[in-house]
N, C-alpha and C positions, 0 to 999 in steps of 0.2 A: 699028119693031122693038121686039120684046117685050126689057126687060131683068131680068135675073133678080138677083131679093133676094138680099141676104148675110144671111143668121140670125147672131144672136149665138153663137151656138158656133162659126159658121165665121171670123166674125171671130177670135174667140178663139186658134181652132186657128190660123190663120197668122200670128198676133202671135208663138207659137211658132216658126213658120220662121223669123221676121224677127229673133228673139233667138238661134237656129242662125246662121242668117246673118250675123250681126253679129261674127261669128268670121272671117269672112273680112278685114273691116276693121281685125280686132287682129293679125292674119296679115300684112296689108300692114304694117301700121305695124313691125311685130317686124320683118319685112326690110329696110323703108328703117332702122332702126338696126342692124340685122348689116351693110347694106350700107357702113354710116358706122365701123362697129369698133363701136359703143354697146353692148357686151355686156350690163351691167346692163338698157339700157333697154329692149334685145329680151327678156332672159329675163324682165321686169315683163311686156310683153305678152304672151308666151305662157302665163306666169301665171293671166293675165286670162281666156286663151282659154282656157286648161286649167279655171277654173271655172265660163264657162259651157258648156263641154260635160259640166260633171259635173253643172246644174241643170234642162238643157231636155229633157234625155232621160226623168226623172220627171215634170217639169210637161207634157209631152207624153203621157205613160200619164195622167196625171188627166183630162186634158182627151180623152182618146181620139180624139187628133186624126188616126189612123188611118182610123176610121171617119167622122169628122167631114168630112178632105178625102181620100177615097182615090188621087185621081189624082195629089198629090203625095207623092214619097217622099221623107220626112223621114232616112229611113235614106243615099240616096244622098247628099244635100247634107250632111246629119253628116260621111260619107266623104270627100268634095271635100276639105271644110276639115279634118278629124281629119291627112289625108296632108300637109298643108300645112303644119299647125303642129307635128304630132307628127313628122314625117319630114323635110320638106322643107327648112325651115327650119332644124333644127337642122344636117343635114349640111354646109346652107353656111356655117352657123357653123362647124363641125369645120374646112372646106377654109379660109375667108376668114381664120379666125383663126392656119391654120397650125400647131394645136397639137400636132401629132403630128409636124413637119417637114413640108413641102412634099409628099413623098412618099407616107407614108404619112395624111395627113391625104385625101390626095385618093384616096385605095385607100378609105380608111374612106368619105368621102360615097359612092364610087360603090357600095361595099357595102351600106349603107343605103338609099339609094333604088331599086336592083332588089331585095332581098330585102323590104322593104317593097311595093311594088305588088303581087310576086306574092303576097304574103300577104293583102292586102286584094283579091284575087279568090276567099278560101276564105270557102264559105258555110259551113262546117262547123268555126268556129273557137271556137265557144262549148260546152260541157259541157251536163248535167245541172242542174249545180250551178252554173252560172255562170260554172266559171273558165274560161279562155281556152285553145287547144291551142297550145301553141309558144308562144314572146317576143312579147308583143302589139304590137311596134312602137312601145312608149313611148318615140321618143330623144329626145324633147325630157326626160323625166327622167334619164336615163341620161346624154346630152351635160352637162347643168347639173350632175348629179353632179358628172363630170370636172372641170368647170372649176371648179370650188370645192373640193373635195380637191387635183385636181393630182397625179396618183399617174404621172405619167412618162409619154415617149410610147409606148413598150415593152407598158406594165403596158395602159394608155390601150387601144391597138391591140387586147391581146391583150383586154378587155372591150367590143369590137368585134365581134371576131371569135366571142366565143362568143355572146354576143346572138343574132348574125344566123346561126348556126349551129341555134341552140337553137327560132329561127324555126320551122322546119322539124320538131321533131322531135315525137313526144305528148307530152309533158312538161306540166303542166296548168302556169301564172300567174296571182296571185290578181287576183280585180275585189274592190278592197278594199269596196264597199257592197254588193255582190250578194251574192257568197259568205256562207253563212250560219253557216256554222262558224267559229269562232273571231271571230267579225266583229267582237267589240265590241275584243277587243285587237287585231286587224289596222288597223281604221278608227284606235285608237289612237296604232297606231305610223305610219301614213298623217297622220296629222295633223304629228303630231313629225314627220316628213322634213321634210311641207310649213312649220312653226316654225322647222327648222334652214334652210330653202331662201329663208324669208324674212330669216334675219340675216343671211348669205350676202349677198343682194341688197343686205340696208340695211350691210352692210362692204363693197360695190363689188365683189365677189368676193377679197377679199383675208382671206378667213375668218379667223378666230380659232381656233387647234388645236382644241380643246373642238366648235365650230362644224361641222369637217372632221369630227372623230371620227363625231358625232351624222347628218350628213347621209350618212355612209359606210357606218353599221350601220343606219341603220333604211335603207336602200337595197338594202343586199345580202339583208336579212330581207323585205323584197317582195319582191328578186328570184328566194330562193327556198323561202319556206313554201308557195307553192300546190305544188311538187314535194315537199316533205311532207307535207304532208295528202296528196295523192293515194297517196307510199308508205304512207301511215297512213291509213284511209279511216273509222276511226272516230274521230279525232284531232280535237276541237270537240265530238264528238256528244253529246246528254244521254242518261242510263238509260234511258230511255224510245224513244230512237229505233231 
């Protein structure tokens, strides 16, 4: 039986799956510590997982590993693990941790895990311009907010409920590296969430006010400048455009 060569590019291209993949491993790890209470040590890995899905998706366009392997889809295994760590995980965090009382802690997970799936069955959730149609399902940033501000289970719920509202509706949310307008102060103020989210982490979630301030405005400023730029649609643009 004839066996067929692997070329160095195909190599290459699935090295990138396997560094997708490897998201899945930070995914288990992040729930056996929600399962434990280890809130710090779940939100490190999902950290983790949250960087490299923000690294394999570029080094995958370089490598054109589209072309390179077509029969596998790099897009679906993204998905698998994106629901898992972006959705899945955090809602059991919401429910395990109780932070909204028993009650509504457990309305919020089941709110986020159905309005999440059926959003990740719209193929037509990306723009022109890269932003995203509706709440992109980020609750792994959204949940981490909450628990390092702490803003009540009331206030908590009601930034539940518009999220997953907002899912649904045209409303554009920014992709802080695609979007090309404003990018270099959005990636900016993207960064600083990510600086206040790590002092957070390294205070065990027990922030510092300054800490809360910081991770609360540059949260709410992602949450929503792509709904201004879109009411503003020349808002970023040079003379020229």
């Amino acid at each position: 039986m004839k066996t067929k060569k692997v070329t160095a590019p195909q190599a290459k291209a699935f090295s990138v799956h396997l560094l997708t993949a490897s998201g899945s491993f930070l995914a288990f790890l992040s729930l056996v510590a929600a399962s434990e209470g280890r809130w710090v040590a779940m939100f490190w890995w999902l950290g983790f997982a949250l960087f490299v899905d923000g690294i394999d998706g570029p080094i995958a366009r370089r490598l054109d590993v589209k072309q390179v392997l077509p029969t596998w889809s790099g897009d679906m295994l993204d998905n698998i693990i994106d629901y898992v760590t972006y959705v899945l995980i955090p809602a059991f965090a919401l429910y395990q941790s109780g932070f909204m009382g028993e009650g509504l802690s457990f309305l919020s997970a089941a709110i986020i895990v159905v309005t999440s799936a059926i959003y990740y069955a719209d193929t037509g959730m990306k723009t022109r311009e890269n932003f995203f149609k509706g709440f992109p399902v980020v609750w792994n940033m959204v949940v981490f907010t909450l628990f390092v501000v702490e803003p009540g289970e009331y206030v908590a719920f009601a930034v539940v409920l518009i999220s997953a509202v907002t899912t649904f509706l045209p409303v554009f949310f920014l992709h802080p590296v695609r979007v090309q307008r404003l990018r270099a102060l959005n990636l900016t103020i993207f960064f600083a969430w990510c600086g206040f989210g790590v002092l957070g982490l390294v205070q065990h979630l027990e922030a510092h006010p300054l800490v809360r301030i910081g991770i609360g405005a540059t949260g709410i400023y992602l949450f929503v400048i792509g709904g201004i730029m879109q009411a503003w649609p020349n808002l970023g643009k040079g003379r020229n455009e």
